[in-house]
N, C-alpha and C positions, 0 to 999 in steps of 0.2 A: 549565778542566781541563788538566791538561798533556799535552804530546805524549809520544808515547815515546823508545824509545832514541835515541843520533844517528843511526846506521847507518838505521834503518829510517824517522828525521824528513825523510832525503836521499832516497828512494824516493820516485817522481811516478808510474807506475802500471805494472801490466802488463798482459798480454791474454793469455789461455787460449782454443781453443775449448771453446765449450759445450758438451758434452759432448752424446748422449741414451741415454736409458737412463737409471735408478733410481741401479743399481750406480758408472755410469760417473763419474753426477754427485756420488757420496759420498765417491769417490776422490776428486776434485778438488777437494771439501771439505775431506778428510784434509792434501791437497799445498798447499791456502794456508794450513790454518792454523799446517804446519811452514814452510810457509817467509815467512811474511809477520806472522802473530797475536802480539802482544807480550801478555806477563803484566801490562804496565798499561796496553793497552785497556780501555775500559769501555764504551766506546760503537760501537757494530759496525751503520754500516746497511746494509741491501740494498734493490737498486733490482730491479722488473722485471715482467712482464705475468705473469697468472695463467698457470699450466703452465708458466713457464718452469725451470722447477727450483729456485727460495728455498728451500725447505725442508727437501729432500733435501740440497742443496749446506751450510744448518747441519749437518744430521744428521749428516754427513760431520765436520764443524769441531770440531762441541759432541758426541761422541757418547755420549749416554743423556740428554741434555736433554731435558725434556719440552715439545714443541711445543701450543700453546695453541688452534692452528688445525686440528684435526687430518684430515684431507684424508677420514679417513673418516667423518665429519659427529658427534664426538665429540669436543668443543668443553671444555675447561678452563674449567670454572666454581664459583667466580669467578674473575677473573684474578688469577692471585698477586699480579701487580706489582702490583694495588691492596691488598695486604694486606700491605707488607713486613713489621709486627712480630705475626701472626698466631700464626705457628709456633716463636717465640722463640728460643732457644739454638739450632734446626734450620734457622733462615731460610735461602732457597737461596742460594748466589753468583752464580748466572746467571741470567735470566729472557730471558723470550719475551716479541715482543706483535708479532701484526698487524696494522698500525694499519688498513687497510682495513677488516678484517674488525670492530673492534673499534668502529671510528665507530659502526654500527648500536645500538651499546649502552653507549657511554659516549661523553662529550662532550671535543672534543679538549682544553682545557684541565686537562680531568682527567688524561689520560691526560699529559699534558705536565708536570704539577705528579708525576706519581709516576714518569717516567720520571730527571727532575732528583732525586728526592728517594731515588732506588735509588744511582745515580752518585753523589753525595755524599755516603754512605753506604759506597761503595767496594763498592758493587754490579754486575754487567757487563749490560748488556740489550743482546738482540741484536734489533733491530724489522725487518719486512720492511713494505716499502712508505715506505721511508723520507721516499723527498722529498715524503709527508703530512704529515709532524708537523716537520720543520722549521722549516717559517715560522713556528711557534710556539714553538719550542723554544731558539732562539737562535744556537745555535752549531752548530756540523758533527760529524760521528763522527766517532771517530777513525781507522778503517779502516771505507772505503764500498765496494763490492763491488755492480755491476751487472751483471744476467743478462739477453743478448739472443742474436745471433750469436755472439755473444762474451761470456766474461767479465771483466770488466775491475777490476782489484782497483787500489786508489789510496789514497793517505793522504794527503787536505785538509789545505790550511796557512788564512792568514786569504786567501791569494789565489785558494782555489778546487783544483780543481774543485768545485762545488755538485752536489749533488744534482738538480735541476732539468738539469744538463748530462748526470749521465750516463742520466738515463731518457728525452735527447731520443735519444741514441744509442742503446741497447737499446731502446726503444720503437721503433724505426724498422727494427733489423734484425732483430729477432726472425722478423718473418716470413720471409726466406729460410731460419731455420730449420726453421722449420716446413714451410714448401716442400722443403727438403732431408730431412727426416724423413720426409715424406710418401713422396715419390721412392725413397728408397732401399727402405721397406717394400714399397712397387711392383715393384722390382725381387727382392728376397728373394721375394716372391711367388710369381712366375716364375720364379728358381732352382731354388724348392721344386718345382713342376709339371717340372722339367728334372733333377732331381734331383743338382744339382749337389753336389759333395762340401761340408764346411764352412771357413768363412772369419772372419776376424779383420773389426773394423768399426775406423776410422779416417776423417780429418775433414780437408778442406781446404777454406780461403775459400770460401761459396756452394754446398759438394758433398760428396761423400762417397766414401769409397774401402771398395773391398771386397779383402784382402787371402790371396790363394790359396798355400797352400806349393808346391803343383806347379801348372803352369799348367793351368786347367778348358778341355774340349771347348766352347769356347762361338762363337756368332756374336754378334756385338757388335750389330751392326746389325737383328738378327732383333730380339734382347732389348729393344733398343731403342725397336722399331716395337712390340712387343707392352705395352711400356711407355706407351708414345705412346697406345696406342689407349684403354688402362683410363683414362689422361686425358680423353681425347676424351670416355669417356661419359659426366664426371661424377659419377662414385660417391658417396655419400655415403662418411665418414670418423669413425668414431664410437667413442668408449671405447669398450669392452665390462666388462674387469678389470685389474687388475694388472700383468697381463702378456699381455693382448691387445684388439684393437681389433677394428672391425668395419673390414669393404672392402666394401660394398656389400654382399651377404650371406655374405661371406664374412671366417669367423672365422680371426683371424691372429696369429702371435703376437708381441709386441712388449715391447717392456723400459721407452719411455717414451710411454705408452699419450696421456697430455696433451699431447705436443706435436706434432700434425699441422694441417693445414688441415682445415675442417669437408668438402670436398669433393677431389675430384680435378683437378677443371678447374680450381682456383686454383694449380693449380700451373704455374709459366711458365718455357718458358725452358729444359726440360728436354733433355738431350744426356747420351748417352755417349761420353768422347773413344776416337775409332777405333781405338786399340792400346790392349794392356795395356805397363804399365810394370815394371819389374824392380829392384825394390830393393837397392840393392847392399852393405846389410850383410846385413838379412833375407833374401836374395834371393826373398822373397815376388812371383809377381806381382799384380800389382797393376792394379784395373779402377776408373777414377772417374767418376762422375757428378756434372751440374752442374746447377744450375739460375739462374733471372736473365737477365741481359743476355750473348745468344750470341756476344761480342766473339771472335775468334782472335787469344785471349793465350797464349806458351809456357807450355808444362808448368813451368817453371820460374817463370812470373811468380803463378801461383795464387794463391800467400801472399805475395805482394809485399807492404810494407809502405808504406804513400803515408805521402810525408814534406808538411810545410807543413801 
């Protein structure tokens, strides 16, 4: 299959944070696929652990595609991609397939003999769970896109990156997101009880930033220790809906209700740094939370980028 344009054959990858939230993550879907998706992709894989947002993040790419997997237990049956000449003169241009989900009910050479057979057809499948069907499949997509900490969007040459590479990295950092999700809903918690006015969400390496137009009456270190302690006990951390999750019995509201840790005590690591910060175009301030390794790195190093 060939690559695409030259401009975009020269692109080795980039990194988004991962967004959370529904909304957040559709947006970010919208902004790769203008700035990265070529009209002769055909082969579009995603890498990444359950909850991490694949399918919201298509929704966002492909939007009015019909997803195959559908998260409210409302499953596409049969799979189109096994039917390409079903619907005739109507046949779709794009297809779905989860290959996780999809194993339980078809056999992976099937599903690899009609993935190949869509593509050269000049069909586009977009598969989540990509580095599944790989090993059998032969060759690499043409835009791979993993969802951990980070999103990390690349376009494979014959020298890689593999698929296998990028779910060792999003399989590894996902949970600091989850930890930092977890944390910051902790914290809104507590705001809500303080009844702090409302604030903008934003995202730094391993943390989160909460962003105030005027600066809130707040102690940092109170919030802090109150945060620390809902830790301490544990809580269970449980869906509920949509748009809210449980806190132990306490119903909350939240926008990406799938990605937290199942409890509270998993989360490590947890600081709020001692000042707010003053954004100097927004002049928003600015209050962030961390979680991980309590290293004392400047405010400045957060998003550092490690080279080598």
């Amino acid at each position: 299959m060939p690559y695409s344009t030259h401009i975009q054959s020269n692109h080795l990858y980039s990194v988004f944070f991962a967004p959370r939230g529904y909304r957040r993550m559709a947006e970010a879907g919208m902004q790769i696929a203008q700035q990265y998706l070529s009209p002769f992709d055909k082969l579009i894989g995603v890498v990444g652990d359950a909850g991490a947002g694949k399918s919201m993040l298509i929704k966002g790419m492909f939007p009015g595609l019909e997803l195959t997997n559908d998260d409210d237990g409302v499953n596409v049956r049969p799979l189109p991609l096994l039917h390409l000449d079903d619907t005739g003169f109507c046949t779709p241009h794009t297809y779905h397939v989860d290959i996780r989900f999809e194993m339980a009910f078809t056999q992976m050479h099937v599903l690899t003999d009609a993935v190949l057979e869509a593509v050269g057809q000049g069909k586009r499948v977009i598969i989540e769970h990509f580095d599944l069907i790989y090993p059998t499949l032969g060759h690499n997509a043409h835009l791979l896109i993993g969802i951990g900490a980070e999103i990390l969007i690349t376009r494979p040459t014959l020298f890689g990156p593999e698929p296998e590479d990028i779910r060792k990295v999003v399989y590894s950092s996902v949970k600091f997101r989850r930890m930092t999700h977890s944390a910051e809903d902790l914290c809104e918690f507590v705001l809500a009880k303080l009844d702090v006015p409302d604030y903008e969400h934003s995202d730094v390496r391993h943390g989160f930033i909460l962003g105030f137009a005027d600066k809130p009456d707040i102690d940092i270190s109170a919030l802090e220790a109150e945060v620390l302690e809902m830790i301490s006990q544990d809580l269970p951390i449980s869906y509920h809906d949509d748009m809210h999750i449980m806190l132990g019995e306490h119903r909350h509201l939240c926008t990406g209700p799938r990605m937290h840790v199942k409890t509270t005590g998993e989360i490590k690591g947890f600081r709020l740094l001692p000042q707010m910060f003053v954004d100097p175009i927004t002049k928003q301030h600015l209050l962030v939370g961390l979680v991980g390794s309590a290293s004392e790195e400047r405010i400045s190093d957060l998003n550092k980028i490690i080279m080598g």
